[in-house]
PyMOL CGO cylinders between C-alpha atoms (Angstrom):
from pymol import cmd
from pymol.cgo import CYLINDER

trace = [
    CYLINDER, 63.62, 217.30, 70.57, 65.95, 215.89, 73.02, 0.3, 1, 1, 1, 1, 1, 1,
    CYLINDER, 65.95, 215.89, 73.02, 66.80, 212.50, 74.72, 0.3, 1, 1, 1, 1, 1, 1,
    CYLINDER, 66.80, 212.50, 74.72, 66.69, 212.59, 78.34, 0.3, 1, 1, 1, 1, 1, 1,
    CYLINDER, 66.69, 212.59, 78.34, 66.86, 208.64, 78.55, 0.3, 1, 1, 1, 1, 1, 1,
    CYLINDER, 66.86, 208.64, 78.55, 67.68, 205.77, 77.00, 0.3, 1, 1, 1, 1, 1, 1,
    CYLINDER, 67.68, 205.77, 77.00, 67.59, 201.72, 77.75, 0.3, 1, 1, 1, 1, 1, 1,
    CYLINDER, 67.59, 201.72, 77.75, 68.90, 198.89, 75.46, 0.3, 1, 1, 1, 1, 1, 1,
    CYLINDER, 68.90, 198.89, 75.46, 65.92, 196.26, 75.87, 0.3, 1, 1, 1, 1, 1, 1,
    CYLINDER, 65.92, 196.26, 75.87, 67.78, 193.88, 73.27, 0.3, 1, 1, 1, 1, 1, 1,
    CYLINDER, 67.78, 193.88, 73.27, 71.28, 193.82, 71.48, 0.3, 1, 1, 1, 1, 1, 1,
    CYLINDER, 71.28, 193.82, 71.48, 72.96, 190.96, 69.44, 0.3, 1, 1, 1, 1, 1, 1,
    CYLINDER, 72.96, 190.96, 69.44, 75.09, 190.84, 66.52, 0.3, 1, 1, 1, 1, 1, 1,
    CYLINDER, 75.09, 190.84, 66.52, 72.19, 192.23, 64.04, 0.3, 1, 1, 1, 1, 1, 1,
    CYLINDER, 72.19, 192.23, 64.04, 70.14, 194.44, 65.98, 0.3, 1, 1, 1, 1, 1, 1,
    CYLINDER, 70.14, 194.44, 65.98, 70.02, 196.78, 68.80, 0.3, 1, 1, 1, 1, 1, 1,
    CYLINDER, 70.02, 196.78, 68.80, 66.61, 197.57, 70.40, 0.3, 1, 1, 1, 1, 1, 1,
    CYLINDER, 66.61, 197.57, 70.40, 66.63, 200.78, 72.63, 0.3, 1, 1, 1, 1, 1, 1,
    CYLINDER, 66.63, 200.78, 72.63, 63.15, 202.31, 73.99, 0.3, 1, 1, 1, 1, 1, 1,
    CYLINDER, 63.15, 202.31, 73.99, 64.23, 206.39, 74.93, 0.3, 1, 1, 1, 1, 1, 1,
    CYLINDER, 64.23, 206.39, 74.93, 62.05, 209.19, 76.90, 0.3, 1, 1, 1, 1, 1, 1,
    CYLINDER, 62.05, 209.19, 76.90, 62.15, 212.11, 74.68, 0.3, 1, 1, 1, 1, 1, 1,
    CYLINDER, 62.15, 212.11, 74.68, 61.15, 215.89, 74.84, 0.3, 1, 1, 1, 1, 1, 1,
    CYLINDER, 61.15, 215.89, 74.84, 59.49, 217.44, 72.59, 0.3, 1, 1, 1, 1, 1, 1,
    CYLINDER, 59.49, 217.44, 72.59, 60.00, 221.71, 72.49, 0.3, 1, 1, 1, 1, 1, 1,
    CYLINDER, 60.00, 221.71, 72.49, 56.69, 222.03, 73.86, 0.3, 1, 1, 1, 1, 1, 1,
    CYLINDER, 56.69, 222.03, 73.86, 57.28, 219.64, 77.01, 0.3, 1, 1, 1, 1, 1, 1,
    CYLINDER, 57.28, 219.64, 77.01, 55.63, 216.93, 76.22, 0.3, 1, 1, 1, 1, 1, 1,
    CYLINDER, 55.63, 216.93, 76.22, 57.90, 213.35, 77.06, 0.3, 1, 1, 1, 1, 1, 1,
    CYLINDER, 57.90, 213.35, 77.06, 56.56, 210.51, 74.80, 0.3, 1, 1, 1, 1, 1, 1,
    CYLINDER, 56.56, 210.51, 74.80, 58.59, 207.01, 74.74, 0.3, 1, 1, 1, 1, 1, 1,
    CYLINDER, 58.59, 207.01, 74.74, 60.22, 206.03, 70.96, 0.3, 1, 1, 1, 1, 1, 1,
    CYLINDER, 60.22, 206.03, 70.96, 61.20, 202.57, 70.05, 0.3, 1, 1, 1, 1, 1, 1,
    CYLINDER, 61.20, 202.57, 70.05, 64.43, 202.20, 68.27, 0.3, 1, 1, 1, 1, 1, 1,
    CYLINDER, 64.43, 202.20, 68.27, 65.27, 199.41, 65.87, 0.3, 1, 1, 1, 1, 1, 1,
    CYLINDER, 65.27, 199.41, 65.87, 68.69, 199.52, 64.86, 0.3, 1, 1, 1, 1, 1, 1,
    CYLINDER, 68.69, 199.52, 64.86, 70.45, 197.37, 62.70, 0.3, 1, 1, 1, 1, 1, 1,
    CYLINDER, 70.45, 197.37, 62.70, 74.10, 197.41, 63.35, 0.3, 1, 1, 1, 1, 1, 1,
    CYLINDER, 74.10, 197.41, 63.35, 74.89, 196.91, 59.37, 0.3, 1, 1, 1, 1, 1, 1,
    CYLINDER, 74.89, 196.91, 59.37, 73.58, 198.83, 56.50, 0.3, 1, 1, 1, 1, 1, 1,
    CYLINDER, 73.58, 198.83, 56.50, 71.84, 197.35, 53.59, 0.3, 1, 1, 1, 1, 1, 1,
    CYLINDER, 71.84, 197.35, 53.59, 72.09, 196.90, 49.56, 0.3, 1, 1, 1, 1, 1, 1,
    CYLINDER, 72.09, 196.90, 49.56, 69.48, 195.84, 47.15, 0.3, 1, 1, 1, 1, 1, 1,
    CYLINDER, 69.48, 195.84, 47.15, 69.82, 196.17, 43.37, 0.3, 1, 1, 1, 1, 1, 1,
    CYLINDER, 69.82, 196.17, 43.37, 67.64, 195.79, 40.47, 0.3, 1, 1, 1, 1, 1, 1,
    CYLINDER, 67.64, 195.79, 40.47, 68.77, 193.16, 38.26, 0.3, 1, 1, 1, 1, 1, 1,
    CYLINDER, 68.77, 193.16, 38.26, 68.73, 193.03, 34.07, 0.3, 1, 1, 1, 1, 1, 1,
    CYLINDER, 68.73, 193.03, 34.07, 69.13, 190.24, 32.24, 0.3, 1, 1, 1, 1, 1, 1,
    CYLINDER, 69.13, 190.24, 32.24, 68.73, 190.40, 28.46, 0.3, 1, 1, 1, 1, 1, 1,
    CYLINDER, 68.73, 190.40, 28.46, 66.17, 193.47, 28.98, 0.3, 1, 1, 1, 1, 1, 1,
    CYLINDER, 66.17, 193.47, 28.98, 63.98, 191.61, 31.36, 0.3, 1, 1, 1, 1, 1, 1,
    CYLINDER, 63.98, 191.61, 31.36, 64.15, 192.29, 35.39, 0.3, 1, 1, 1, 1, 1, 1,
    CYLINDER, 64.15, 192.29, 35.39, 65.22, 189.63, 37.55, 0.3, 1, 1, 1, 1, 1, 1,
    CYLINDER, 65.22, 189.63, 37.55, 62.89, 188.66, 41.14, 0.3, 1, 1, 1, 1, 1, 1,
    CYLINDER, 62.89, 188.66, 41.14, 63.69, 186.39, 43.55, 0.3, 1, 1, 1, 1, 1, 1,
    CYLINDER, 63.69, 186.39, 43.55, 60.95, 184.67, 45.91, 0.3, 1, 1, 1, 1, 1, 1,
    CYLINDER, 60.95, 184.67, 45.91, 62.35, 184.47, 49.13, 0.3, 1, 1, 1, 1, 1, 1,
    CYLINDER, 62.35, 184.47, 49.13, 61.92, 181.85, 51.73, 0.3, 1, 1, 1, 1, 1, 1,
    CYLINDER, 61.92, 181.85, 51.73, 60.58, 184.07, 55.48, 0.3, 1, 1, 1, 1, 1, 1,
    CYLINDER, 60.58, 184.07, 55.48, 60.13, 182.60, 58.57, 0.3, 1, 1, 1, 1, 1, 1,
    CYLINDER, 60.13, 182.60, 58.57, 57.72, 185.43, 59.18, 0.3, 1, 1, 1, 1, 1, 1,
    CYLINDER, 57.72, 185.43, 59.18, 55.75, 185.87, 56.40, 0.3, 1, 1, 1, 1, 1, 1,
    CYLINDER, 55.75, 185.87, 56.40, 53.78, 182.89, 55.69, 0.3, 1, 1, 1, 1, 1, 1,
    CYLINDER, 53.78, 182.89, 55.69, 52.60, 184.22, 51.73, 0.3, 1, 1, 1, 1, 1, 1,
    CYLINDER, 52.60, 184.22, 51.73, 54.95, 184.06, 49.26, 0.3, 1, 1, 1, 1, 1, 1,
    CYLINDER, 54.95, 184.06, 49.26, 56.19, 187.47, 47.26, 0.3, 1, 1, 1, 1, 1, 1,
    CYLINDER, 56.19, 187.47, 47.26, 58.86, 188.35, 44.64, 0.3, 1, 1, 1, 1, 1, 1,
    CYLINDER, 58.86, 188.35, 44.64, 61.28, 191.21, 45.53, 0.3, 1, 1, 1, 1, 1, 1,
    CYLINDER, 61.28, 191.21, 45.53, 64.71, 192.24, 44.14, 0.3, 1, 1, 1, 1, 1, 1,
    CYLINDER, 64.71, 192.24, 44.14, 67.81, 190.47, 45.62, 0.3, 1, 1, 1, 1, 1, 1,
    CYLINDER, 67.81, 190.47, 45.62, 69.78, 192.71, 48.67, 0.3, 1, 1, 1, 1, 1, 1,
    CYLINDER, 69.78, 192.71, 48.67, 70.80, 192.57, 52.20, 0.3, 1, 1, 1, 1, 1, 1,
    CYLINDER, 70.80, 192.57, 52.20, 73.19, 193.26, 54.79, 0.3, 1, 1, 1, 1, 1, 1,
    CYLINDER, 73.19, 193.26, 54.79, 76.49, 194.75, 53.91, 0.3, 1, 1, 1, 1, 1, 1,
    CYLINDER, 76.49, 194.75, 53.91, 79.35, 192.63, 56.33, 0.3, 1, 1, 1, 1, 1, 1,
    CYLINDER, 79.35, 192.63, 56.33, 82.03, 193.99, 58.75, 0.3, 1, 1, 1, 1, 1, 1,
    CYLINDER, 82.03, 193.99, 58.75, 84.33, 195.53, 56.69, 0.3, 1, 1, 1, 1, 1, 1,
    CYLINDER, 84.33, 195.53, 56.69, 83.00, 194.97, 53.35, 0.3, 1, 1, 1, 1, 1, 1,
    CYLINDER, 83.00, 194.97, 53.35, 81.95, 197.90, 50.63, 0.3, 1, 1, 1, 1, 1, 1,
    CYLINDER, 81.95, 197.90, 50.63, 78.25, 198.27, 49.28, 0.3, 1, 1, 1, 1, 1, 1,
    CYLINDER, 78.25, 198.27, 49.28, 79.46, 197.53, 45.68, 0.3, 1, 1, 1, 1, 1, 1,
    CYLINDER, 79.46, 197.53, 45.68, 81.22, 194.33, 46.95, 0.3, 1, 1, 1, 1, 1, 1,
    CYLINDER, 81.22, 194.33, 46.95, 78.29, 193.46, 49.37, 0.3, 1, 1, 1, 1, 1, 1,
    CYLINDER, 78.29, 193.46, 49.37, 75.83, 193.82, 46.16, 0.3, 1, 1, 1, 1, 1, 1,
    CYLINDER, 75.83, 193.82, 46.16, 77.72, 191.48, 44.09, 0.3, 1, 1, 1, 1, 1, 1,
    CYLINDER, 77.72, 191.48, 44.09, 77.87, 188.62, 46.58, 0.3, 1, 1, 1, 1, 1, 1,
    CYLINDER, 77.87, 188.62, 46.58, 74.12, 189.07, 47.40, 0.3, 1, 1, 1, 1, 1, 1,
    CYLINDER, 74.12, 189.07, 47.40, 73.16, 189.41, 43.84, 0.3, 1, 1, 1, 1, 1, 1,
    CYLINDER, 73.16, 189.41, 43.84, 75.07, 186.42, 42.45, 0.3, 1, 1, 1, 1, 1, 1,
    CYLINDER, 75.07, 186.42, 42.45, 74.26, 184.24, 45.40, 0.3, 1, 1, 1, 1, 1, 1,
    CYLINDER, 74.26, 184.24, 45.40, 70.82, 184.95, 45.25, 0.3, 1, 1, 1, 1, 1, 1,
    CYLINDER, 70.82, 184.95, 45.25, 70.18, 184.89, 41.65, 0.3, 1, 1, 1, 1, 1, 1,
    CYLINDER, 70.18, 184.89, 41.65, 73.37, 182.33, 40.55, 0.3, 1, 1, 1, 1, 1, 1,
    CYLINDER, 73.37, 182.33, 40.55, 74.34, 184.90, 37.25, 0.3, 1, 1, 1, 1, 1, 1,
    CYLINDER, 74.34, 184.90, 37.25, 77.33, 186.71, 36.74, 0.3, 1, 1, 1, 1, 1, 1,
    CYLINDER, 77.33, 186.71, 36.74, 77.33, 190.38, 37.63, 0.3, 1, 1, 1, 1, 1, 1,
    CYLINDER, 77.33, 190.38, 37.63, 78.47, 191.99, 34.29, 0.3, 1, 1, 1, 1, 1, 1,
    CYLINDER, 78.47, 191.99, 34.29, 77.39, 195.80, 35.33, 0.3, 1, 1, 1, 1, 1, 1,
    CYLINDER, 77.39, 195.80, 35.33, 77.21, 197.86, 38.36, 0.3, 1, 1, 1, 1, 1, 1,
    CYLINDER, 77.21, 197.86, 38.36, 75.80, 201.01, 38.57, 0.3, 1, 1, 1, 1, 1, 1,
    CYLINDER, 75.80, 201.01, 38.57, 74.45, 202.75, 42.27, 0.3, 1, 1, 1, 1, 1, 1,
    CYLINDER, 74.45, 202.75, 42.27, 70.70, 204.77, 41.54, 0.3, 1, 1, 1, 1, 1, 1,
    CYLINDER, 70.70, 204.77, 41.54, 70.52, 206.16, 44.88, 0.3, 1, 1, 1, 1, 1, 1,
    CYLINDER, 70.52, 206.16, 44.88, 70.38, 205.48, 48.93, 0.3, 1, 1, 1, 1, 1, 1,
    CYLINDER, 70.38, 205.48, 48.93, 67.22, 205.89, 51.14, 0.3, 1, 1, 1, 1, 1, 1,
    CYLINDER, 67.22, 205.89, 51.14, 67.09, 205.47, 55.40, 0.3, 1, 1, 1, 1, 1, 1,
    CYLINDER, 67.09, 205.47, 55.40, 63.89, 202.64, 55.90, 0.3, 1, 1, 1, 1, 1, 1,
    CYLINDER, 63.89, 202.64, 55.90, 62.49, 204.72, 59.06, 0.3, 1, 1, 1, 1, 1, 1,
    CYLINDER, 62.49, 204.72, 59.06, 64.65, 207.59, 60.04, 0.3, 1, 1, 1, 1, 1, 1,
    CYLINDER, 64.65, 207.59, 60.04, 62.38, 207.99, 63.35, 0.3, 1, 1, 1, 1, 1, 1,
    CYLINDER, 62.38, 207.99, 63.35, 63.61, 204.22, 64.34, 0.3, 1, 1, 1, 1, 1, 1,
    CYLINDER, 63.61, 204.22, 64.34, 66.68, 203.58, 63.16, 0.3, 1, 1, 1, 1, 1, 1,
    CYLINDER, 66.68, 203.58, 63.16, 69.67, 205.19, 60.98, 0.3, 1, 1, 1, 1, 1, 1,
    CYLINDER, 69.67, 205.19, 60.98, 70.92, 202.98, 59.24, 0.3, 1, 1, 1, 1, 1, 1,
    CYLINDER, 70.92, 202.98, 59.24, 71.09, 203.37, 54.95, 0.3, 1, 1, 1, 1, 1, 1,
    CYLINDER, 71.09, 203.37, 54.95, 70.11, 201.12, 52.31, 0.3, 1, 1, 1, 1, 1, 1,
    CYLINDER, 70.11, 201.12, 52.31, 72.20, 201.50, 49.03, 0.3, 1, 1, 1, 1, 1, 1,
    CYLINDER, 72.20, 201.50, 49.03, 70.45, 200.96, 45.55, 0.3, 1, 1, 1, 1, 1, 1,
    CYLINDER, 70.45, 200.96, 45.55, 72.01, 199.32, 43.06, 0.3, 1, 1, 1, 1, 1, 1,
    CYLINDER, 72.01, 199.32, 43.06, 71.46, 199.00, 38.88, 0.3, 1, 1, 1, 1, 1, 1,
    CYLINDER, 71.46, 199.00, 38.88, 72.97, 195.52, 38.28, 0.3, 1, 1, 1, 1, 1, 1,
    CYLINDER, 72.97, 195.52, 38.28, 73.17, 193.73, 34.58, 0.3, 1, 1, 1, 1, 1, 1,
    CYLINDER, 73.17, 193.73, 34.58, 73.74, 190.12, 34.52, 0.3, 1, 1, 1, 1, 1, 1,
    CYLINDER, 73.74, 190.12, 34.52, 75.85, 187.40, 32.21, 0.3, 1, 1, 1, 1, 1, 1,
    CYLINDER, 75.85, 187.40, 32.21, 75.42, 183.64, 32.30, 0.3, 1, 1, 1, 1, 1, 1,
    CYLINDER, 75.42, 183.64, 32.30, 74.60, 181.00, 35.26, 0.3, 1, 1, 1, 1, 1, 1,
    CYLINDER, 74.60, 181.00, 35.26, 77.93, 181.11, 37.03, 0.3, 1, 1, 1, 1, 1, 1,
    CYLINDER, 77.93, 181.11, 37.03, 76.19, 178.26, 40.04, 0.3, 1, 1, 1, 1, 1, 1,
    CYLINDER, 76.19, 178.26, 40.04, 72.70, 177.63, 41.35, 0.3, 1, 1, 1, 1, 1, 1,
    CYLINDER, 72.70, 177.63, 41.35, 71.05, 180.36, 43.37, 0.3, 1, 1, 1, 1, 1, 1,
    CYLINDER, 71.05, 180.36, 43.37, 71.11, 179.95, 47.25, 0.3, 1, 1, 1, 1, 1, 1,
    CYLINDER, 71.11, 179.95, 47.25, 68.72, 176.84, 47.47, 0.3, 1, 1, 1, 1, 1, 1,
    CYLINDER, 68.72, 176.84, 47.47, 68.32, 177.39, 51.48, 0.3, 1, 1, 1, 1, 1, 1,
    CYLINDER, 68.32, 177.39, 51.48, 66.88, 181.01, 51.35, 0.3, 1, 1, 1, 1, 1, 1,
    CYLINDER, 66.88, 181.01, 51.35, 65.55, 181.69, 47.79, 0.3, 1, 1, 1, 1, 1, 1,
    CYLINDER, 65.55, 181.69, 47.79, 62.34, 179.36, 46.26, 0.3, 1, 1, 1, 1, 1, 1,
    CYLINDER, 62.34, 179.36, 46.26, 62.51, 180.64, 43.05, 0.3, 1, 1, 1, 1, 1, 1,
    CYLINDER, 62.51, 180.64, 43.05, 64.31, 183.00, 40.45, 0.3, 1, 1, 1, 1, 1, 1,
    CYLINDER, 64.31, 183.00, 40.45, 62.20, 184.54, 37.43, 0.3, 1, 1, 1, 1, 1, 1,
    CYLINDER, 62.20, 184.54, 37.43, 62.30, 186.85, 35.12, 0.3, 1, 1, 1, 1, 1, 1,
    CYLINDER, 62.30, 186.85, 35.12, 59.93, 190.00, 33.96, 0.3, 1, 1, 1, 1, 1, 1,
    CYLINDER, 59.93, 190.00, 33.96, 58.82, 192.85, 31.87, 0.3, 1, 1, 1, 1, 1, 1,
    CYLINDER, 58.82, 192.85, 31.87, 57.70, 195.84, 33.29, 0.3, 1, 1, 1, 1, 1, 1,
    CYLINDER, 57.70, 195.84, 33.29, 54.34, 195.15, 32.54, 0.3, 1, 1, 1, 1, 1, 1,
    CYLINDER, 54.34, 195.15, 32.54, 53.99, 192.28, 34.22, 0.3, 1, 1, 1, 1, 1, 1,
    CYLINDER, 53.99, 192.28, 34.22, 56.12, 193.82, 37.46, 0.3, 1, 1, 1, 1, 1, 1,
    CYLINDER, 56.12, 193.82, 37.46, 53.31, 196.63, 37.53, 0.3, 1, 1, 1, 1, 1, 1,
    CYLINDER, 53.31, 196.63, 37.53, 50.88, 193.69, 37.62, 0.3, 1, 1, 1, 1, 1, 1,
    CYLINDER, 50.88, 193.69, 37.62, 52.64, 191.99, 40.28, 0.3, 1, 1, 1, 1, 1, 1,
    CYLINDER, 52.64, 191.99, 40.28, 52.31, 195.70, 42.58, 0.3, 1, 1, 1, 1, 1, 1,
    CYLINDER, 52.31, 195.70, 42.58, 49.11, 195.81, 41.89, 0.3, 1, 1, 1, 1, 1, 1,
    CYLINDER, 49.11, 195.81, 41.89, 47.74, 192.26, 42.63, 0.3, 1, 1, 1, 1, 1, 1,
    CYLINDER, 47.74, 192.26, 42.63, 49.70, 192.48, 46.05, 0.3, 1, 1, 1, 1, 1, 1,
    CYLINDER, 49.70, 192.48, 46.05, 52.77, 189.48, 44.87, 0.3, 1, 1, 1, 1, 1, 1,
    CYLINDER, 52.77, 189.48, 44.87, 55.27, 192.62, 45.10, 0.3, 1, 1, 1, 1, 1, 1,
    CYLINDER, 55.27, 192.62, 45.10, 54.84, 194.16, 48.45, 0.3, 1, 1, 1, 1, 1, 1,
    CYLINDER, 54.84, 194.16, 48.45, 58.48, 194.92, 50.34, 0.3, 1, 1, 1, 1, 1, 1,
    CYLINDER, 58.48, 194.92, 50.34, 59.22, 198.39, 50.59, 0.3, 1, 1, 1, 1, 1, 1,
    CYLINDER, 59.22, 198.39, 50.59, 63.01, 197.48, 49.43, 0.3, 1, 1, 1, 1, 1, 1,
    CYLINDER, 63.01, 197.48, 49.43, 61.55, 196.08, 46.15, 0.3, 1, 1, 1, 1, 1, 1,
    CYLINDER, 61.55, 196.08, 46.15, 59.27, 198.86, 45.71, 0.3, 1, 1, 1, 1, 1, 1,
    CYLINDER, 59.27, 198.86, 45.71, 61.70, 201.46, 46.34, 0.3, 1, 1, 1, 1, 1, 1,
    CYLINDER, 61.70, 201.46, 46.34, 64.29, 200.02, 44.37, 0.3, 1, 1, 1, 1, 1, 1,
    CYLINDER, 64.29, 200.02, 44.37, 61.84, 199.82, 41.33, 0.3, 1, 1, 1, 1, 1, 1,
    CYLINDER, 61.84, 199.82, 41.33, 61.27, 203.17, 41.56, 0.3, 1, 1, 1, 1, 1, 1,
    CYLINDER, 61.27, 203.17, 41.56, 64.68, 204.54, 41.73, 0.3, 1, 1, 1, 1, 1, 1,
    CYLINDER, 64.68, 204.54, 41.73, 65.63, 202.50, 38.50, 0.3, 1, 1, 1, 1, 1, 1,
    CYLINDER, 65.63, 202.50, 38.50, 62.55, 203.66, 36.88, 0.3, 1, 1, 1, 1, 1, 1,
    CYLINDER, 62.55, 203.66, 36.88, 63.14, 207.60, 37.59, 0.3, 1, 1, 1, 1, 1, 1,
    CYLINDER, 63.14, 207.60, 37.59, 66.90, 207.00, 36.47, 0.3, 1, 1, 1, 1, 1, 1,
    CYLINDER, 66.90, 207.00, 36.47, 65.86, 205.34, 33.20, 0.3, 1, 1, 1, 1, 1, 1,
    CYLINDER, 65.86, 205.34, 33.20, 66.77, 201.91, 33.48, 0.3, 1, 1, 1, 1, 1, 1,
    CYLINDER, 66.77, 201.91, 33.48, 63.60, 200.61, 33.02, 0.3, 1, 1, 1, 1, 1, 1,
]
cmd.load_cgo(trace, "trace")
């Protein structure tokens, strides 16, 4: 496959938008649609006293509420495992105690390329109040009830979903 053109329809400080005509060995041109972050992500399943930590997010978007695992963009200049711990404790308000990374995945490697980094996270006491402005809610749960959760359509992200999975094929829950 090859590129013969490309236009930037959008670009700010988040996101880049590009629509390309590409060719495919056979000849055939289609038009793709990039979305391109300019950051990468984190996300992290959180532990505290053997129960898993879920945050219910305020969207703008997405009218129905859902719970998903804390994460987000990494900033200019900043690592994953730092970028984790600032998302996790502002989003949750514990103490990171516990760090460990379960794996990376790319969200849609046909439209963009940027990674998301998994995260393992155990967590102490309430070092301040969770982030008020973006976060309803903070809860805890066993496994059984996080299955539930899937399956009744209240856990629904791909991140959260993901992440789940890569902590539950590494053996942390």
């Amino acid at each position: 496959m090859k590129i013969l053109d490309s236009q930037r329809l959008f670009s700010s400080k988040e996101i880049n938008i590009e629509l390309a005509k590409i060719a495919t060995p056979t000849g055939k041109i289609f038009e793709q649609l990039f979305i391109d972050p300019i950051r990468n992500g984190v996300a992290a399943v959180v532990i505290k006293k053997g129960k898993i930590i879920l945050i219910k997010t305020k969207r703008v978007l997405w009218h129905k509420p859902t719970w998903e695992i804390p994460g987000g963009w990494i900033k200019e200049g900043e690592l994953a495992l730092s970028a984790i711990r600032r998302k996790v404790e502002d989003e949750t308000g514990f103490k990171v105690l516990d760090i460990k990374r379960i794996g990376n995945t790319f969200p849609d490697i046909s439209m963009n390329k940027k990674e998301k980094f998994y995260f393992f996270i155990e967590v102490g006491e309430r070092i301040q109040d969770f982030n008020r402005d973006i976060i309803e809610s903070v809860s805890t749960f066993n496994i059984k009830q996080i299955k539930n959760l899937i399956n009744t359509g209240n856990i629904i992200d791909e991140r959260t979903i993901t992440g789940l999975t890569l902590a539950e094929n590494k053996g942390y829950i």
